[in-house]
C-alpha distance (Angstrom), angle and dihedral (degrees) to the residues before:
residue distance angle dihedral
X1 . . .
X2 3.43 . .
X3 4.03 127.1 .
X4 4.08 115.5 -105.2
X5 3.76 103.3 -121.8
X6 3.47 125.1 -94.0
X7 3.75 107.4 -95.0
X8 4.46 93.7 -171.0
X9 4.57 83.3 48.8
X10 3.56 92.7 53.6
X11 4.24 90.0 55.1
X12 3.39 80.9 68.6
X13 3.64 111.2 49.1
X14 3.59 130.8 156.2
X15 4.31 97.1 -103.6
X16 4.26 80.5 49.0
X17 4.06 90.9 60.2
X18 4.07 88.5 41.7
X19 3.80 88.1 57.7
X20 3.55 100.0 38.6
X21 4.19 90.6 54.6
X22 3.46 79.2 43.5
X23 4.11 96.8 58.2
X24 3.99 80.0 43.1
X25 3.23 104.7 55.8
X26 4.09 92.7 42.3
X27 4.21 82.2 47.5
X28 3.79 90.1 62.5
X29 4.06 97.0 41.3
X30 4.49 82.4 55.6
X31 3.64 94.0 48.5
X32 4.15 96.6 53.2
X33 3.40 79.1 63.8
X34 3.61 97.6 68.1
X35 3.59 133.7 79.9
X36 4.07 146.1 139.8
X37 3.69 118.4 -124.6
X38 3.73 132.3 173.9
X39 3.78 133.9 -81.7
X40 3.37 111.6 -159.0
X41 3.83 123.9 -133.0
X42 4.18 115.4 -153.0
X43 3.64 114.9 -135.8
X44 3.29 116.0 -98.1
X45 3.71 107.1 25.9
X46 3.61 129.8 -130.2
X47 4.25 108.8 -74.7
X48 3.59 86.9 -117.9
X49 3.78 107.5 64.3
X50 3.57 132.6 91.5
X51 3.53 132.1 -172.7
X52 4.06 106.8 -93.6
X53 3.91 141.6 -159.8
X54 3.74 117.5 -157.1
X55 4.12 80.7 -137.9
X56 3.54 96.5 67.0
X57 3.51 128.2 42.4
X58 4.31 115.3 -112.6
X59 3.94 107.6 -89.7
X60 3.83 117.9 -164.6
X61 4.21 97.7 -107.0
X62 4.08 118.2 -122.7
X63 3.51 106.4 -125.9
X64 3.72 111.6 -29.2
X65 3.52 125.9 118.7
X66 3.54 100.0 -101.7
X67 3.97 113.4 -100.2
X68 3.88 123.4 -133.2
X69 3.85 116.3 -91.5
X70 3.81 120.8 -97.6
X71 3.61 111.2 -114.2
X72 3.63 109.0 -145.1
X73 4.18 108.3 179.3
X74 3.59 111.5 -144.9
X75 4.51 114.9 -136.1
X76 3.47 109.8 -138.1
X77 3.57 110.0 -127.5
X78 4.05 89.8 -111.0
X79 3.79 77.8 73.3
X80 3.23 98.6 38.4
X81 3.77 88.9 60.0
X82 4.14 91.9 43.5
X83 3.33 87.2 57.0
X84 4.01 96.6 55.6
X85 3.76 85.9 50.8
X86 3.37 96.2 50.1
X87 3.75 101.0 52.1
X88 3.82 99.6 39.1
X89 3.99 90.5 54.3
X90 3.80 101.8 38.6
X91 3.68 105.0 25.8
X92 3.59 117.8 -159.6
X93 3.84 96.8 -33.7
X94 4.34 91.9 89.1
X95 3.30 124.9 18.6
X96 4.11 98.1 -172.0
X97 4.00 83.3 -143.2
X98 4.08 103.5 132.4
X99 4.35 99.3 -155.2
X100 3.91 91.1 156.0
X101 3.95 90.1 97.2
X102 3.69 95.4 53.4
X103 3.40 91.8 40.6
X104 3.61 92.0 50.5
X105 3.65 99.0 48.5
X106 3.96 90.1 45.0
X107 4.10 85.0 56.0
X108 3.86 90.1 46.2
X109 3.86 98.7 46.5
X110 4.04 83.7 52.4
X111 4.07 90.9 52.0
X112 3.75 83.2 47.9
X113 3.26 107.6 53.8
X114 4.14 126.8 89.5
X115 4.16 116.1 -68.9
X116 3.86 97.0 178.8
X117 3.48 111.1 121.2
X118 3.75 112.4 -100.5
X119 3.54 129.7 -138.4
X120 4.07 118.1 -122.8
X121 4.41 87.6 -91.2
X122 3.36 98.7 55.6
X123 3.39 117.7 164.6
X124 3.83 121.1 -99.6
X125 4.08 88.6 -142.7
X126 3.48 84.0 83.5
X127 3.23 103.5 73.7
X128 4.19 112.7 81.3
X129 4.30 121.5 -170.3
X130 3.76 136.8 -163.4
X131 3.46 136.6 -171.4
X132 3.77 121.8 -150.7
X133 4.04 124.9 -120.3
X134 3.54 146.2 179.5
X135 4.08 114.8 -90.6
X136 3.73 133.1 156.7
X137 3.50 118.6 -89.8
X138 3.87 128.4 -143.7
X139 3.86 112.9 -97.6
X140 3.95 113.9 -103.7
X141 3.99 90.5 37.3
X142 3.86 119.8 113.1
X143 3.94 137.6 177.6
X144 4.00 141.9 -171.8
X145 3.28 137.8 -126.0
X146 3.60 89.2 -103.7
X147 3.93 87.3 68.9
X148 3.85 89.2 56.7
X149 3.71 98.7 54.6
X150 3.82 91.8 49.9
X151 3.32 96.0 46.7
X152 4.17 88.9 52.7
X153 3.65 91.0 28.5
X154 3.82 89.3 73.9
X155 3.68 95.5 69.9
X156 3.81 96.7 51.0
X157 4.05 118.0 86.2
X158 3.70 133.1 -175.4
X159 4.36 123.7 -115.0
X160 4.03 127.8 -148.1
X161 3.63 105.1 -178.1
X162 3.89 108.9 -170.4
X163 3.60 104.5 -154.2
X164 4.28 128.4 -151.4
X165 4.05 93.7 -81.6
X166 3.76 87.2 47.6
X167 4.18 94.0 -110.3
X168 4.03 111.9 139.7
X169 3.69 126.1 -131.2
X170 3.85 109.9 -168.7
X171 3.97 128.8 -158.6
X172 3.87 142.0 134.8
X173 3.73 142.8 -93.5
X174 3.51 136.4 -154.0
X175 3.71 117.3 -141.9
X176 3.98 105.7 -143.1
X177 3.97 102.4 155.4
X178 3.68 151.2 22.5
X179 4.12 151.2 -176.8
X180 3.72 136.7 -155.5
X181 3.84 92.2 -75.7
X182 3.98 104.3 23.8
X183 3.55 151.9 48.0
X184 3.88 119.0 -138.4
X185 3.73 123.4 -138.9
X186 3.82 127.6 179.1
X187 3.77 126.6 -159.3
X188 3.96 144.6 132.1
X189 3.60 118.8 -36.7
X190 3.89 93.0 -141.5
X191 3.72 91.8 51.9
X192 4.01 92.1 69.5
X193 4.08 94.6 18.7
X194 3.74 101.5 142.6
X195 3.71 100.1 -6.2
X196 3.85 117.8 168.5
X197 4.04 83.9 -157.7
X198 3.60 128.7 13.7
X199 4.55 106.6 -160.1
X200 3.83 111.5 -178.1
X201 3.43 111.1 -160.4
X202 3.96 116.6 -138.4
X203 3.91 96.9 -176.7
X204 3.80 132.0 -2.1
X205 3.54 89.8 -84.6
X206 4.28 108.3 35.6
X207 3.72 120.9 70.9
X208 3.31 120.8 171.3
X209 3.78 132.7 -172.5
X210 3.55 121.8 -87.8
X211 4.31 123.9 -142.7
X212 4.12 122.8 -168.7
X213 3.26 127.6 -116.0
X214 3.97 112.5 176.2
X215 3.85 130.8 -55.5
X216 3.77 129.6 -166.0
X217 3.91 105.7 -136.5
X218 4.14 87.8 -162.3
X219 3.68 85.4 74.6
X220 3.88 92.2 26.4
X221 4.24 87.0 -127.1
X222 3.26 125.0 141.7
X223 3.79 130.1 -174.4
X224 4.35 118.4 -154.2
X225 3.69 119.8 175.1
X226 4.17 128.3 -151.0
X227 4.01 113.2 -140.7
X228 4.37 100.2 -117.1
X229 3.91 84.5 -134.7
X230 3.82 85.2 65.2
X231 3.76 96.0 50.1
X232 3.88 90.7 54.8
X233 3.48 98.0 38.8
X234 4.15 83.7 53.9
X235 4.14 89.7 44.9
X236 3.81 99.8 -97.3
X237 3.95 113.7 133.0
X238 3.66 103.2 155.9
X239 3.97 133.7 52.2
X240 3.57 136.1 -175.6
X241 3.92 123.5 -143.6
X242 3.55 118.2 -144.6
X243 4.39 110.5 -114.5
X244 3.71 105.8 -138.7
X245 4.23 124.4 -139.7
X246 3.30 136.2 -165.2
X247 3.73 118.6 -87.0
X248 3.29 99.8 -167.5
X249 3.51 92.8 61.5
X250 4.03 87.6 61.5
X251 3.95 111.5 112.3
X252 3.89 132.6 -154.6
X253 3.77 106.7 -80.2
X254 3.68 101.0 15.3
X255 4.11 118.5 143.8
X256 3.64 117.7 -108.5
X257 3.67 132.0 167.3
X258 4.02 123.5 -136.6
X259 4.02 116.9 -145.1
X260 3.70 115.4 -168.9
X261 3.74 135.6 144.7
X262 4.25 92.4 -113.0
X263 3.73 112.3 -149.8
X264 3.86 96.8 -16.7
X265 3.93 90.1 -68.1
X266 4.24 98.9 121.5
X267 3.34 127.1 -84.6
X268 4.15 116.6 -40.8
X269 3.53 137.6 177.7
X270 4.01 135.6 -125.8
X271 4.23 126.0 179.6
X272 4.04 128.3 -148.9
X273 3.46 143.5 126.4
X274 4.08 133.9 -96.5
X275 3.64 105.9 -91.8
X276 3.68 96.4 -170.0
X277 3.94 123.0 20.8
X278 4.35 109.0 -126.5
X279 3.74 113.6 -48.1
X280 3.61 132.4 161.1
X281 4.26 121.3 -122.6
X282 3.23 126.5 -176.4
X283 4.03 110.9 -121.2
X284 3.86 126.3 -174.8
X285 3.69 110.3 -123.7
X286 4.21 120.7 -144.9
X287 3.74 88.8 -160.3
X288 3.67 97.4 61.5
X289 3.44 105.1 14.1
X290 3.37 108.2 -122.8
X291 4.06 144.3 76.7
X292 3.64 119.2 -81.4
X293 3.57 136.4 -157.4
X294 3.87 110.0 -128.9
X295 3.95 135.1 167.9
X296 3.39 112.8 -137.9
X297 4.06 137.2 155.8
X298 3.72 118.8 -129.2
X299 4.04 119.0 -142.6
X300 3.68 130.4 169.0
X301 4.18 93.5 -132.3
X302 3.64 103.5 121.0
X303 3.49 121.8 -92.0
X304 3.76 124.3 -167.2
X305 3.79 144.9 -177.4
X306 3.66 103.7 -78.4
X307 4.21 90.8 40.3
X308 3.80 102.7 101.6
X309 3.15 126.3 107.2
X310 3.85 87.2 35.5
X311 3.83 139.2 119.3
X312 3.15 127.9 -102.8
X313 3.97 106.0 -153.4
X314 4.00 139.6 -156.7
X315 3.82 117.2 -140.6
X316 3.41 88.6 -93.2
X317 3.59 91.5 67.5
X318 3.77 92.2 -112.1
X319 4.31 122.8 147.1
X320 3.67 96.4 -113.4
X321 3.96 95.1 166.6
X322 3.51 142.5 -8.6
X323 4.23 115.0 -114.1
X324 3.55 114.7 -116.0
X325 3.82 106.8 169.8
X326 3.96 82.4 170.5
X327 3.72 86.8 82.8
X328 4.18 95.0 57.9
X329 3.65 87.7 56.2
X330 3.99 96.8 48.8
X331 3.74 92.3 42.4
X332 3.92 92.6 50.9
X333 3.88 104.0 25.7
X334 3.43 92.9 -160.2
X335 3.82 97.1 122.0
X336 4.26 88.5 -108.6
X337 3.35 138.6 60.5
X338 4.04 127.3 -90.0
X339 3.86 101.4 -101.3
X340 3.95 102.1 -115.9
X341 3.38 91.1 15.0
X342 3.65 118.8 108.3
X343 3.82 137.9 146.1
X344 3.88 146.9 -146.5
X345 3.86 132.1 -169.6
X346 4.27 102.9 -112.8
X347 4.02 103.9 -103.4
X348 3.97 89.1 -145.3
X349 4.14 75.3 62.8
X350 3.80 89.7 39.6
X351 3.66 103.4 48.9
X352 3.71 89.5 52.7
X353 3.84 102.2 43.8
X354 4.14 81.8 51.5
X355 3.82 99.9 41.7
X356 4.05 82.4 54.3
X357 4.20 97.2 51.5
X358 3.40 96.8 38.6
X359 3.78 100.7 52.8
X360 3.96 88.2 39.5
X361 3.75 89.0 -119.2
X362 3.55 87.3 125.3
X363 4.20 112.8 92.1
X364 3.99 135.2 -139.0
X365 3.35 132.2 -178.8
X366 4.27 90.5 -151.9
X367 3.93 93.7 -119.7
X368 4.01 138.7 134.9
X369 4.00 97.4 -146.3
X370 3.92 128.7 -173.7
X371 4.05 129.7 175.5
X372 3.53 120.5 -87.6
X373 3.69 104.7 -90.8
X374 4.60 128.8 -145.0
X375 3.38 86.8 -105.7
X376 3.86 103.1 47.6
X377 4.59 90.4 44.2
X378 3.72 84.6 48.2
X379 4.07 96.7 51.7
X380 3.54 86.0 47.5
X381 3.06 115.8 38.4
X382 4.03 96.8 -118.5
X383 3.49 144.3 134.5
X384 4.01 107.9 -92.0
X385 4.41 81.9 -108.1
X386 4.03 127.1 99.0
X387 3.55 135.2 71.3
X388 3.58 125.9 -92.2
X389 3.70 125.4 -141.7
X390 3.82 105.6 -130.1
X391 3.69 89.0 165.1
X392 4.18 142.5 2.2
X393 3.53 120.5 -147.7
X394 3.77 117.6 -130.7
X395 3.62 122.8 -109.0
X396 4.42 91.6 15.6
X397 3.49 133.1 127.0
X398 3.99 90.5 -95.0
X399 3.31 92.9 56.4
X400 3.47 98.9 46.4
X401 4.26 85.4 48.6
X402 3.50 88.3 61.5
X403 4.11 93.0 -104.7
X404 4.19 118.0 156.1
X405 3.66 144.8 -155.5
X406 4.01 106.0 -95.9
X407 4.45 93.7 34.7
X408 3.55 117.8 128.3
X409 3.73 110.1 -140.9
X410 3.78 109.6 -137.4
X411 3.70 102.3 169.8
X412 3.75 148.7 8.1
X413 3.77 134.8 -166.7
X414 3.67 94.0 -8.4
X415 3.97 98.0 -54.7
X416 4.31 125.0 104.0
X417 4.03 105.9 -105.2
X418 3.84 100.9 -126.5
X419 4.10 95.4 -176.5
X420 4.09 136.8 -37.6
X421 4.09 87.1 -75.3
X422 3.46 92.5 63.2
X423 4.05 104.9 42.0
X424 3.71 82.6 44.2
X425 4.01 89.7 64.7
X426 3.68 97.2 40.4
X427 3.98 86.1 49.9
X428 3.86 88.5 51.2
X429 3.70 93.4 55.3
X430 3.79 91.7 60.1
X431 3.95 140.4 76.7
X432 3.92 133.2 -122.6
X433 3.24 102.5 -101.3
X434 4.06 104.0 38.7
X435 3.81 114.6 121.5
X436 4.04 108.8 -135.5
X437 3.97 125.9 178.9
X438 3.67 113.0 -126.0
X439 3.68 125.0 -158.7
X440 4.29 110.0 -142.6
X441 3.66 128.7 -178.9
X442 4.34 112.1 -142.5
X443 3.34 121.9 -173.5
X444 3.80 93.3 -24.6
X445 4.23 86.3 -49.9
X446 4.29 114.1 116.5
X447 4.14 108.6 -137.9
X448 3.38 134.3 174.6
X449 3.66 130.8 -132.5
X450 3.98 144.2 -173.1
X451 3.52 111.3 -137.4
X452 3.72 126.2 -167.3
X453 4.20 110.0 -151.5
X454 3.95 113.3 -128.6
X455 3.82 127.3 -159.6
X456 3.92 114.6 -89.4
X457 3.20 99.7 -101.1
X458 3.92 134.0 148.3
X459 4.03 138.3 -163.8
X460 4.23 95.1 -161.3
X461 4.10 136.3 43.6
């Protein structure tokens, strides 16, 4: 009797394989044909211009000279598609991404620029940029992977925060924007929490000194700037900004790349795969002293002390997430990190939270608040709810409303103030420059004040 055929054998037939090479073969033609060179930036940029994220709509700036606008190349879906083909037929062995140009040019515009010794006010015109983006490339010409990671390495610089007892906590930044007179960099708040001096380190052997400009501790960001004139005083003509994806669009098993300046040692360079797509976890935070809701994608590329502050890149170079290997040890607290475990802030998250601080669209209220403690409802006579005022920043919009150390904060804007959560959220929905009334218990006494909002902003670590 014979056999019935083999169903599963005949998937596989020989006129299957032929078109499959086939599919191949035309794969690897399409993705020559792809590469990211640079756009170049001119120093200063046009008066007009702010630094934008395609999450929140542009907002005239308060006053801030105006930073350069992010340059976010759009794939056509031809691309898109090539891309697809690419990685489900050769896996992670060929990426068919061609870098070398960009990389190149970045390389040249370095040799190019000025190597005269400068004199301590150098002139911030010297310094150039360029952000990379996606361009055809001529047919026959091929790249590696290598390529990409220099290309987006460029942008990506390594911390040493020397704190008040002199101990040294190192991460990384990634420079994503500038003005006439600075270069922006964004990274984790805890990395330069409390730093006496903040050096970013450009190449093994430049470090220049670090300033603050306003961090949101929610999101555990933090954005410091370098003054230009420092750069080119230190021998820096060029910089890189960062190009921003979507992370949202990241999928289960896709290839990413983690840069991060591991244990202090310069800028190196680890490869996996996102293990889960964005979520959001709740994490407890030590620096506020509370849980906080956080989206964040998981990948098993190795992260290391020293990585914050990072990106966390797709293969086509694009800032998918910021590193935060802060998060492993919270979520575990088991003094080290979950092997194959690693995390990055969401960029979509990112982009926003930076767009916000840098264009000083993002309010404050200039306060240091705590809950209402047993001890303070019971002298009182209050409900345990309301904030207290443990300390009022110079200069802010509480100070300038007349607010004081020891006040109880009872409302704001016209709502009850349950705890700092909540007057935090209600402050968030708001503007510099809106007038609220807020409600304040002194010394047992209610008041009322008018309170102009300011732009986050901050003059330490």
């Amino acid at each position: 009797m014979q056999d019935a055929p083999n169903k599963k054998d005949d998937l596989y037939s020989i006129t299957e394989i032929e078109k499959i090479q086939a599919e191949i073969a035309r794969d690897l033609a399409l993705a020559d044909s792809i590469v990211i060179t640079p756009t170049p930036i001119t120093t200063p940029p046009p008066a007009t211009t702010v630094y934008n994220s395609p999450y929140t709509a542009p907002v005239t700036p308060a006053p801030i000279a105006p930073i350069s606008a992010r340059s976010t190349p759009q794939v056509s879906w031809i691309k898109r598609l090539v891309l697809v083909c690419i990685i489900c037929t050769l896996g992670t062995t060929s990426f068919g991404f061609a870098f070398g140009a960009a990389a190149t040019w970045i390389r040249s515009r370095a040799n190019d620029a000025p190597t005269a010794p400068l004199s301590g006010e150098a002139s911030a015109s010297l310094i150039t940029s360029s952000r990379y983006a996606f361009e055809p490339l001529p047919d026959g010409t091929a790249a590696t992977l290598a390529d990409m990671i220099s290309a987006a390495a460029a942008s990506v610089v390594g911390i040493a925060t020397i704190n008040n007892d002199m101990s040294r906590q190192n991460g990384t930044g990634v420079i994503f924007a500038e003005e006439e007179e600075r270069v922006f960099i964004v990274t984790n708040h805890y990395v330069v929490y409390g730093g006496q001096q903040v050096l970013v380190r450009f190449t093994r052997d430049v470090a220049v000194e670090a300033h603050p400009f306003a961090h949101d501790q929610e999101m555990d960001i933090s954005v410091i700037f370098v003054y230009k004139a420092d750069l080119a005083s230190a021998g820096i003509h060029h910089v890189v900004l960062a190009t921003f994806g979507d992370s949202s669009a990241m999928r289960m098993g896709d290839t990413v790349i983690a840069l991060g300046n591991s244990r202090g040692e310069g800028i190196s360079v680890t490869r996996g795969i996102i293990s889960t797509e964005e979520q959001l976890i709740q994490i407890p935070s030590h620096v506020i002293g509370r849980t906080l809701d956080v989206y964040v994608i998981q990948t098993d590329a190795s992260i290391n002390d020293g990585d914050s502050g990072g990106p966390l890149i797709n293969t086509r170079g694009e800032v998918i997430g910021i590193i935060n290997a802060n998060v492993s040890f919270v979520i575990f607290d088991t003094g080290a990190m979950a092997e194959g475990i690693g995390y990055s802030i969401a960029s979509n998250t990112v982009q926003e939270m930076v767009y916000l601080l840098v264009n000083r669209l993002r309010p404050a209220i200039g306060i240091t608040g705590t809950r209402i403690s047993d001890a303070q409802a019971e002298r009182w006579d209050i409900p345990r709810a309301g904030v207290y005022v443990s300390r009022v920043m110079a200069n802010g919009a509480a100070e300038a409303a007349g607010v004081q150390d020891g006040d109880i904060i009872t409302g704001f804007n016209g709502q009850p103030v349950i705890d700092m959560d909540q007057l935090r959220a209600d402050i968030s929905v708001l503007r510099p420059g809106d007038v609220v009334e807020v409600r304040i218990l002194r010394n047992g006494n209610p008041l009322v004040l008018e309170m102009t909002l300011q732009p986050m902003i901050f003059d330490t670590f």
